[in-house]
Every structure is written in structure tokens, then in C-alpha cells.
N, C-alpha and C positions, 0 to 999 in steps of 0.2 A: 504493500500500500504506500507507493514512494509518493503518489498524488496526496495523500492525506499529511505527512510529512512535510510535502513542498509546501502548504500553506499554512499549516498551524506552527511551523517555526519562524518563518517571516513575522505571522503576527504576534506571537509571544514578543519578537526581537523589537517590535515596533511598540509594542505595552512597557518596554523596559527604556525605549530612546522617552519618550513620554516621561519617565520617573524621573530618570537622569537630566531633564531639561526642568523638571519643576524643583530636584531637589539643592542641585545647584544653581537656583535664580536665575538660567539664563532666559527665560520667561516668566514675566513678572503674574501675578495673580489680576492685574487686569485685562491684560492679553489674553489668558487662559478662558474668563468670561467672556469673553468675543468672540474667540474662536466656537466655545462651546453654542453660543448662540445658532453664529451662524450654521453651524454644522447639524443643528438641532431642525433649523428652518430651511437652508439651502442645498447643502449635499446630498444628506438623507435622500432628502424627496425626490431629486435630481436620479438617483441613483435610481431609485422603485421605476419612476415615470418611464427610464430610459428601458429595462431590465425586459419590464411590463408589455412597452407598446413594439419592443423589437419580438417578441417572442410569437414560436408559431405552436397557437393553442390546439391546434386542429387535429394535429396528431398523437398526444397523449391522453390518458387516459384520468382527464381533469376530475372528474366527479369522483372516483376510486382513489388518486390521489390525495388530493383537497379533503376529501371527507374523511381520511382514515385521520392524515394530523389534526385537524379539526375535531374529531374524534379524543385524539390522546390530547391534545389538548386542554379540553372542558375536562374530560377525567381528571386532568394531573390538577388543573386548579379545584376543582373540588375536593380532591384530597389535601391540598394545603391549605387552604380555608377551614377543613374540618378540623383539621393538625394547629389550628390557630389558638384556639381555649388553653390546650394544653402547652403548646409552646411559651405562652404568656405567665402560667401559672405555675410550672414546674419549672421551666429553665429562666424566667425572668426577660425573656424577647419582647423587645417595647414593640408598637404601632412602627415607627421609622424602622425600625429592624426586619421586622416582617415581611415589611415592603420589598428589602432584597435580596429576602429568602424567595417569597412569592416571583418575584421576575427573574431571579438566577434559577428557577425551577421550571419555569415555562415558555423564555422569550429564547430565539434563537440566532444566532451569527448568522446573516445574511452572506456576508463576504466570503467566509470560508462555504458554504454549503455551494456557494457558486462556483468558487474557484475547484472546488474538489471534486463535484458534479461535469461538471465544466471538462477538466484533465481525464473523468474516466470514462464520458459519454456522450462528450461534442455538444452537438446547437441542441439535440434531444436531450441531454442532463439540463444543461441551462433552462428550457423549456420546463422543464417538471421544475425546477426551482422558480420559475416565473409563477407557475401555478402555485407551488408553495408558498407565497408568496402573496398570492391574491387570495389565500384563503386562512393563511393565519396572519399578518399583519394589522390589518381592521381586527379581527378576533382579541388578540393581544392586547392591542393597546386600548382596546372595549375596556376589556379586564382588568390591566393596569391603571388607567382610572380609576376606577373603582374603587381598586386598592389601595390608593393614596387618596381618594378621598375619605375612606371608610378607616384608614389604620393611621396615616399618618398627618393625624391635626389637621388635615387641610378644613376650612371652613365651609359649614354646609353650604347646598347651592339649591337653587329651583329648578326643577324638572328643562327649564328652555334653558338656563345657566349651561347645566349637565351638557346636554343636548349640541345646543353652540360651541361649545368648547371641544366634544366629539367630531362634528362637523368640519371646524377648524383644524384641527390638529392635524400638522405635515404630513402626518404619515398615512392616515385615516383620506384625506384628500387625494395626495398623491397615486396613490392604489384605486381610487375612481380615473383621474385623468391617463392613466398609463392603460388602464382597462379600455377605457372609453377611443382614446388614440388606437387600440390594436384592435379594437371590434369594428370600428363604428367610423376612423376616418383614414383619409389617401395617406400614404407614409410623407414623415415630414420631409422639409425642406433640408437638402441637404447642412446648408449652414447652421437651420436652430438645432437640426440632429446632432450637428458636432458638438455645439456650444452645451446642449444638456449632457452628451456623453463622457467633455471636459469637467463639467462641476463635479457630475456623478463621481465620477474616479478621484474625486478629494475625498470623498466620503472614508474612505475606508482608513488612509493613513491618517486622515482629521481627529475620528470617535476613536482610532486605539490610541492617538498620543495622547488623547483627553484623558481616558482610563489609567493610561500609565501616571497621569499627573496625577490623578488624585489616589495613590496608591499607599498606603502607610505600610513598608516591608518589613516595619518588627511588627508588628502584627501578624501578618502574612506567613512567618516567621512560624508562630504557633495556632493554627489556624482550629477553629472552637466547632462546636456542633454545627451552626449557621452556614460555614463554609460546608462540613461534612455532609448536613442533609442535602445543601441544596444542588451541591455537587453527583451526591447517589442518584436523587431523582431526577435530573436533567441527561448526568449522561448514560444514568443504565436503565431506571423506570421507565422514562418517556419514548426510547427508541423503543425497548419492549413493547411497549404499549402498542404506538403505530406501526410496528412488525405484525402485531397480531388483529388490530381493524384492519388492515392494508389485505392480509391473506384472508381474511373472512369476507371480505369484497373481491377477489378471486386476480387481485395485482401480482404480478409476478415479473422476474428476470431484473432487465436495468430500472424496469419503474419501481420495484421494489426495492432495490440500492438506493436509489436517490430518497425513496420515502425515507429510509432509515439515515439516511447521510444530511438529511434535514433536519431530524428530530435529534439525532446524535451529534450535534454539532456543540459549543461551548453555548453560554447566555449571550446574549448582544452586545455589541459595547454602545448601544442607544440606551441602553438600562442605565448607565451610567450618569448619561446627560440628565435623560427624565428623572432619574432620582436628584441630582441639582436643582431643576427645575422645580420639583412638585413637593421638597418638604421631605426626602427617604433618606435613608443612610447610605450617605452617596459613597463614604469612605468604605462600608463594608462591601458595597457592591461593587466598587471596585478590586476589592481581593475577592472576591468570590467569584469575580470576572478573567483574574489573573490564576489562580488556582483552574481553572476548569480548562481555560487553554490548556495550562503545562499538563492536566490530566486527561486531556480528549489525546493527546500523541500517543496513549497507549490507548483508552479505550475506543476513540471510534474506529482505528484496524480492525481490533477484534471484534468491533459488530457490525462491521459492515463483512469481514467473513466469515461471520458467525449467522447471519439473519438476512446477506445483502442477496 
């Protein structure tokens, strides 16, 4: 598995250029808010739109796809939700904390699923990550609202509040407009196609030097249950999971690789801005972001030939 390799050590090395720049000041703490910004509003969406409207949905099997991670998905968050009473009351896990347990258990690396998809099954892996894409993105970020609204102090909202804020949000948008472009219009204009394919490709070195800044390594160092759970259910429950909705919907060969090489991917390093953003513990979901990289080099080989 030298594709899974090629991409989760690039970006472990670029979570680590991130630390090394925030630890030795050669980026000051106001720079670091700007980039985070923009990368939260610009890149991101840039990347989906571009990802979204190039891909040819026509020949994968979108609905057995989509629905199985969509599937493990809802599963995994209801099991962490359920796991919340107790987490709070036996181990002492505040509302901010939970928060990045909850998104280090269910949100997924876009970059690496691409890049690895991408290396072991051409414009058809991309494609099924396109679909992955269009059917857990909106899902996720449903959820993760939620969850920082409901655990981490954010202050109540009203139903249109809620609703606008869904609406708005980059990534929630973007996943309409890249949908919308590959069903519904002519392919773009050569020039705006470069110019979003340019922003797009910031995305990815953007959100890991963010993560690496906000990295505390003695912590990391002795890493607590928070890191341990959320590490098991992400990289071993959740591929499980969608290995087995994917075979009960009767997926199989490369579409079943890419399902598991989605779901067994690290957390996002978007988890990391959104926990800036919304009030989470943006420091731990930072190590729990850094942790899960350095442990997908061993586990997603082995399940992607173990279940690919």
C-alpha cells in the first residue's frame, strides 16, 4: 500500500512544518487568524466546488456508495452522543471537549481519501470520492453544528438562526454549487476553471499548517482517553461499519476500496478551524488530528486489505 504511504506522510510532515512555524514565532498569532479565516471561507469551498463539478457521477454506483457512509455515519454519531452522559460523568469530559471527540470520530480527511483513491483507481476512485463527498459533507457539518451548539456554550438560536447559519456555511453551500455545476450546467470557462482549481489546491497545505499551529506536543506526548476513543472509532469502528452497509447493498471490488478508504481515513483538519471558530477544544482536536494521521500509516493498509 505505497499509495496510502505517499500521502499520509506528506501530510503528517506538513502538520509538523505548521508547529515549527507557530512554535518558533515565525508566524505571529495574527496571521495565523487570517489564514484560518480564509481557509475556512475560501479554499475549503474552492476545493468541494472544483472536486464536485469535474467528476463523472454517471458511472459509479452513487446510491450504494453514499448510503452505506451515510449509513456509518448516523451510526457512529449516535453512538457518541449516547457515550456523552457517561463520558461527562465518569471521566470529567467538559461540553468543548466532547466536541473533539465527537468530530475526531466522524468527520473525514478529504485530501488524503482523494489523493489515495486517486493513486489506486484513476478519475473512477476520484469519482467515488466526489460522491463521498456529496453525501457526507452537508451530513457532517448538519451534525457538527449541533454539537457545538448543544455541548459547547454556544448560545441558543431560533429555528431561522439555526437554519441560516446551515445555509450559509462554506461547506454546506459549496456541495450545492459543485453539485449543481456537474448536473445541471455547460462545463466552465476555461479561465474561472483554472482560477477555482488554483485556490482549491491551497486548501490542503492551508488547514494542515493551521492544525500543526495549534498543536501542544507535550500533551501529545501522553495522549488521554479523548485521543484513544476517538482514534478507535474513527479508524477501526467507522471503516467496519461502512464495510459492512456497503456489502449489505451488494458494493463490491474498487467501489468497495474507496468506501473503506473514505471512512478509514484520519478526522479532517477542517475540524480544527471549526473548533476555532464555534467555541471547541480547538487544542485537543488538534492532537487528536495529529495522533490519527501518524496512526492511519499502519491502520488504513491493513483495512483497506483486510475489507478493500
Amino acid at each position: 500500500m505505497s499509495a496510502v504511504f505517499a500521502s499520509l506522510i506528506p501530510t503528517f510532515l506538513i502538520i509538523a512544518t505548521g508547529w515549527l512555524c507557530r512554535s518558533t514565532g515565525f508566524v505571529s498569532e495574527q496571521q495565523w487568524s487570517g489564514l484560518e479565516r480564509v481557509t475556512y471561507v475560501i479554499f475549503f469551498p474552492a476545493l468541494i466546488i472544483d472536486t464536485l463539478s469535474r467528476a463523472d457521477l454517471t458511472t459509479v454506483p452513487v446510491l450504494g456508495v453514499g448510503g452505506a457512509l451515510v449509513g456509518a455515519i448516523l451510526t457512529m454519531a449516535v453512538l457518541v452522543l449516547a457515550l456523552r452522559p457517561l463520558l461527562e460523568r465518569r471521566c470529567g469530559i467538559d461540553g468543548p471537549s466532547f466536541t473533539s471527540i465527537f468530530q475526531g470520530a466522524t468527520r473525514w480527511n478529504t485530501f488524503v481519501g482523494l489523493a489515495v483513491a486517486g493513486s489506486l483507481f484513476g478519475q473512477r476512485g476520484i469519482a467515488l470520492i466526489a460522491v463521498a463527498i456529496a453525501a457526507m459533507v452537508p451530513l457532517l457539518n448538519l451534525l457538527a453544528f449541533y454539537v457545538f451548539i448543544r455541548f459547547a456554550g454556544q448560545p441558543r438560536q431560533s429555528p431561522w438562526a439555526i437554519l441560516r447559519s446551515f445555509v450559509t456555511n462554506p461547506f454546506i453551500w459549496s456541495c450545492a454549487v459543485g453539485l449543481a455545476l456537474n448536473l445541471l450546467a455547460p462545463p466552465l470557462p476555461k479561465p474561472l476553471a483554472a482560477y477555482i482549481d488554483v485556490i482549491g489546491r491551497a486548501a490542503l497545505a492551508a488547514g494542515l499548517l493551521i492544525v500543526g499551529a495549534g498543536l501542544d506536543i507535550r500533551r501529545l506526548a501522553s495522549p488521554g482517553l479523548p485521543h484513544a476513543l476517538s482514534a478507535a472509532l474513527k479508524l477501526v469502528l467507522l471503516p467496519l461499519t461502512a464495510w459492512a452497509y456497503a456489502g449489505s447493498v451488494g458494493v463490491s471490488g474498487s467501489d468497495m476500496t474507496v468506501t473503506v478508504i473514505a471512512a478509514s481515513v484520519p478526522s479532517a483538519s477542517a475540524s480544527y478551524v471549526l473548533a476555532r471558530q464555534m467555541g471547541g477544544n480547538a487544542g485537543l482536536m488538534a492532537e487528536i488530528l495529529t495522533l490519527q494521521t501518524l496512526l492511519a500509516l499502519v491502520s488504513m493498509p491493513l483495512l483497506i486489505s483486510l475489507l478493500g
